[in-house]
C-alpha positions as CSV (number, residue, x, y, z in Angstrom):
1,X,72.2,34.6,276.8
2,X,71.0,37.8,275.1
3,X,73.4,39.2,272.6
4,X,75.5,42.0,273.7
5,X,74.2,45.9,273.0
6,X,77.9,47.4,273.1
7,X,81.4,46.1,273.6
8,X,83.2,46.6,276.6
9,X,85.5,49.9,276.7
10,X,88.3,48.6,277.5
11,X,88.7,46.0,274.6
12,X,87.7,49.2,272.2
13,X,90.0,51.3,273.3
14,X,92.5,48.1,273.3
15,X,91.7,48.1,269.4
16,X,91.5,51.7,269.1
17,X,95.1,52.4,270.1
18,X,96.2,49.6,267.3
19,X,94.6,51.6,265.0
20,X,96.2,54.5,265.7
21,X,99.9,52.7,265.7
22,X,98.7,51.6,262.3
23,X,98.8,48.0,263.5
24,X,97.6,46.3,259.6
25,X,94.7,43.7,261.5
26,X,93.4,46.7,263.6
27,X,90.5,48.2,261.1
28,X,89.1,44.4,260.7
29,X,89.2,43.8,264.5
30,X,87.7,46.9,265.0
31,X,85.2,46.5,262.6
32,X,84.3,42.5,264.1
33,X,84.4,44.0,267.7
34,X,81.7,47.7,266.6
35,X,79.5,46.0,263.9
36,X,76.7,44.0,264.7
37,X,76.5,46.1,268.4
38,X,76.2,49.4,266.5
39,X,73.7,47.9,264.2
40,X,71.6,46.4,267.0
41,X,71.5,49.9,268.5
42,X,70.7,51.9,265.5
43,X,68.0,49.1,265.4
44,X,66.9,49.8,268.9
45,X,67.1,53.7,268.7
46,X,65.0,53.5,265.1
47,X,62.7,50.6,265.0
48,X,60.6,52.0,262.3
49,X,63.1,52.6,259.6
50,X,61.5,51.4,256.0
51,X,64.2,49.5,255.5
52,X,66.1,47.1,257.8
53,X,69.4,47.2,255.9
54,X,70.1,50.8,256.6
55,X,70.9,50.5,260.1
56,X,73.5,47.5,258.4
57,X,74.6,50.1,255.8
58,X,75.1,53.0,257.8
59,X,76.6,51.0,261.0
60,X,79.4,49.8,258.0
61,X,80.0,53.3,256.6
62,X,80.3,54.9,259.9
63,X,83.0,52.1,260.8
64,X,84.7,52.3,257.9
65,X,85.2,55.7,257.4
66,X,86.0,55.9,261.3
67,X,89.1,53.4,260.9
68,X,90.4,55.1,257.8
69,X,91.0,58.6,260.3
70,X,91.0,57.2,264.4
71,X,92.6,60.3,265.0
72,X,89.3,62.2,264.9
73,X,88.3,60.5,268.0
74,X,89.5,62.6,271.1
75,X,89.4,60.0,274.4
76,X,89.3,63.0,276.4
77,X,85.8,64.2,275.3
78,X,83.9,60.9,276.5
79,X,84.0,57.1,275.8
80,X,84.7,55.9,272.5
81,X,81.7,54.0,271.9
82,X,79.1,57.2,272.6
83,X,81.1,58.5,269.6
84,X,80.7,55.7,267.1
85,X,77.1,55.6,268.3
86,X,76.5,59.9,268.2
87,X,78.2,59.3,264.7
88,X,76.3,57.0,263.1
89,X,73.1,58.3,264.5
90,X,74.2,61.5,262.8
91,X,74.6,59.7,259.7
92,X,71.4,57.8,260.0
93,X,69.3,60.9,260.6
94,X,71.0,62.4,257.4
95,X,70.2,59.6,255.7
96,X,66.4,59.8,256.5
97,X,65.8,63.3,255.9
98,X,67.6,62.6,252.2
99,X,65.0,59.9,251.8
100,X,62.2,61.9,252.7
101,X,63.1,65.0,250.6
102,X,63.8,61.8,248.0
103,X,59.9,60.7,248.0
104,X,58.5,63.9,248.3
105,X,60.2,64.3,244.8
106,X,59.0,61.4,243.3
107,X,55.5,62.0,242.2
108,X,56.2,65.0,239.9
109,X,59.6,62.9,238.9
110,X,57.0,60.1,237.9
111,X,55.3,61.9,235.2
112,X,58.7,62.2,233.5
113,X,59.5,59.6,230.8
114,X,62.6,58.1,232.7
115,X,64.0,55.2,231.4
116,X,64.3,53.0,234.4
117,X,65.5,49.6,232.9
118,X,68.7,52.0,231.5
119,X,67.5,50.0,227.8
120,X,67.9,53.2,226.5
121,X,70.6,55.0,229.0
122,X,74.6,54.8,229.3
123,X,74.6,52.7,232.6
124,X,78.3,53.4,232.9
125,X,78.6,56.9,231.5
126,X,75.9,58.0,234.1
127,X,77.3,56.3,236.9
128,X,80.9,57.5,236.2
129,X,79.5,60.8,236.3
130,X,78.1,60.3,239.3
131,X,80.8,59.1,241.6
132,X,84.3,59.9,239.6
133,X,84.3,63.3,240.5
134,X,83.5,62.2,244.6
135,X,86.3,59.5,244.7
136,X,88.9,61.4,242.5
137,X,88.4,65.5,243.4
138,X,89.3,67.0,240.2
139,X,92.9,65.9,240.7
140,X,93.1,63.6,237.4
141,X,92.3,63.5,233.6
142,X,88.2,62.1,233.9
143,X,88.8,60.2,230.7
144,X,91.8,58.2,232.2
145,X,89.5,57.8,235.5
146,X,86.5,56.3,233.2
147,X,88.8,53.7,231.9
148,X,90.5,53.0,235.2
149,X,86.6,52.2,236.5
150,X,85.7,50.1,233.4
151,X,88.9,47.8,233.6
152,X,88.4,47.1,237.0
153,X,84.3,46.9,236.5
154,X,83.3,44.4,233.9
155,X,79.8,42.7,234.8
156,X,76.8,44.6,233.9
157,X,75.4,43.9,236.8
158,X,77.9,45.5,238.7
159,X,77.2,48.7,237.2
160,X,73.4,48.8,237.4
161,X,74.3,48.6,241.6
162,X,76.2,51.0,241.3
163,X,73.7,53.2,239.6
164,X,71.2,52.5,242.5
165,X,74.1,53.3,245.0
166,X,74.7,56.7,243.3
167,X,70.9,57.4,243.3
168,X,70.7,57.0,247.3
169,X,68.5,53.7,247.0
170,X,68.4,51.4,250.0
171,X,65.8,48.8,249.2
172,X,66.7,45.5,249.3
173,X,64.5,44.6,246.9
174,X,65.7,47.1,244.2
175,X,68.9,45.5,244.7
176,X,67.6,42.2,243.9
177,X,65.4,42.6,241.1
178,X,69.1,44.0,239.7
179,X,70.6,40.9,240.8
180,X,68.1,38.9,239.6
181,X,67.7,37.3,243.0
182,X,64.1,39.0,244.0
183,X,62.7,35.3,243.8
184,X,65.2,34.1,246.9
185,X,63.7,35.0,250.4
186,X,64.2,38.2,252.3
187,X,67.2,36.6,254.7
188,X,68.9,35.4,251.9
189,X,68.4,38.7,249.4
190,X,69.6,41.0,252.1
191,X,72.9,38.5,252.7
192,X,73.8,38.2,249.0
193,X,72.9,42.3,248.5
194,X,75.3,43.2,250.7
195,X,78.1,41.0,249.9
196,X,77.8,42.8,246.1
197,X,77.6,46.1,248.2
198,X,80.5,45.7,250.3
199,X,82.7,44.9,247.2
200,X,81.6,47.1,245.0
201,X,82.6,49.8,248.1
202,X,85.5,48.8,249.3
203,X,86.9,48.3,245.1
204,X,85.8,52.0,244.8
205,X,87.6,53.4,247.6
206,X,90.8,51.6,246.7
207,X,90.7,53.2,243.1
208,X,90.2,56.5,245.0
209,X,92.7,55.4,247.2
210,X,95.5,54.8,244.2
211,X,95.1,58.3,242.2
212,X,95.9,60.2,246.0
């Protein structure tokens, strides 16, 4: 049997009204029940992304963001599951045009002496600059906020992902040669890639989450 495009509305909106009693296995059973439909559909609706992991990546944010605020939804307005889908469409869309402005950049950004294997760059000090100020708002002492991030991120590794994440990147394989896993096949780079991803994410937003 063919694997199923979309979940039945009834069992979403089953999961959706646990969310919003703040039921603690909700955003997990939400997130089993939306995630690899939304992804086969962002697959189906853009079959000629450069990348197959975006339509992964940007299924996952659009999830994740929607179980951290279910009140946004309005059942009223339409079915649950053409909102997840106008959503991450939206955010898919945004996420191309960034890309394109991205490589129409590149060329004169090329004849710059960047140093790209960061021999010669604060890995940490670049990336903190980067994303402190989007997790934290202003609210806290940035100092405190770079320590906070370095306690909690020790491997080297770690940080050079996170440098590509703050850049926009979404090739697999930039990930990898990071990882030092470009020699493993596709399948298998794109599996461990995201399990790095996904941790790296979800340890940023509960550092956010403590300073609120």
């Amino acid at each position: 049997m063919a694997p199923r495009n979309r979940p039945d509305e009834k069992d979403l909106l089953v999961v959706y009204r646990r969310l919003i009693s703040g039921e603690p296995d909700a955003p997990s059973d939400f997130a089993e029940l939306c995630l690899d439909p939304l992804i086969r559909t962002l697959q189906l609706r853009y079959p000629a992304l450069p990348d197959p992991e975006w339509a992964r990546d940007i299924a996952t944010d659009t999830l994740l963001s929607f179980v951290q605020e279910p009140s946004r939804y309005i059942p009223e307005r339409g079915p649950l599951w053409s909102y997840l889908i106008l959503d991450a469409s939206r955010n898919l869309q945004n996420l191309i045009q960034k890309e394109e402005r991205r490589w129409r950049r590149l060329v004169p950004l090329e004849s710059v002496d960047l140093v790209a294997s960061g021999g010669n760059s604060n890995v940490e000090e670049e990336v903190l600059d980067r994303l402190a100020p989007t997790l934290f708002a202003g609210q806290y002492d940035v100092n405190q906020i770079y320590e906070q991030l370095r306690r909690e991120i020790t491997d080297p590794r770690d940080w050079q992902v996170l440098r590509l994440l703050s850049e926009g990147e979404r090739r697999t394989h930039a990930f990898a040669e990071v990882l030092g896993i470009a020699h493993l096949p596709a399948d298998e780079q794109r599996k461990q890639v995201k399990r790095v991803k996904d941790r790296l994410r979800i340890r940023l937003k509960r550092l956010g989450g403590r300073q609120k």
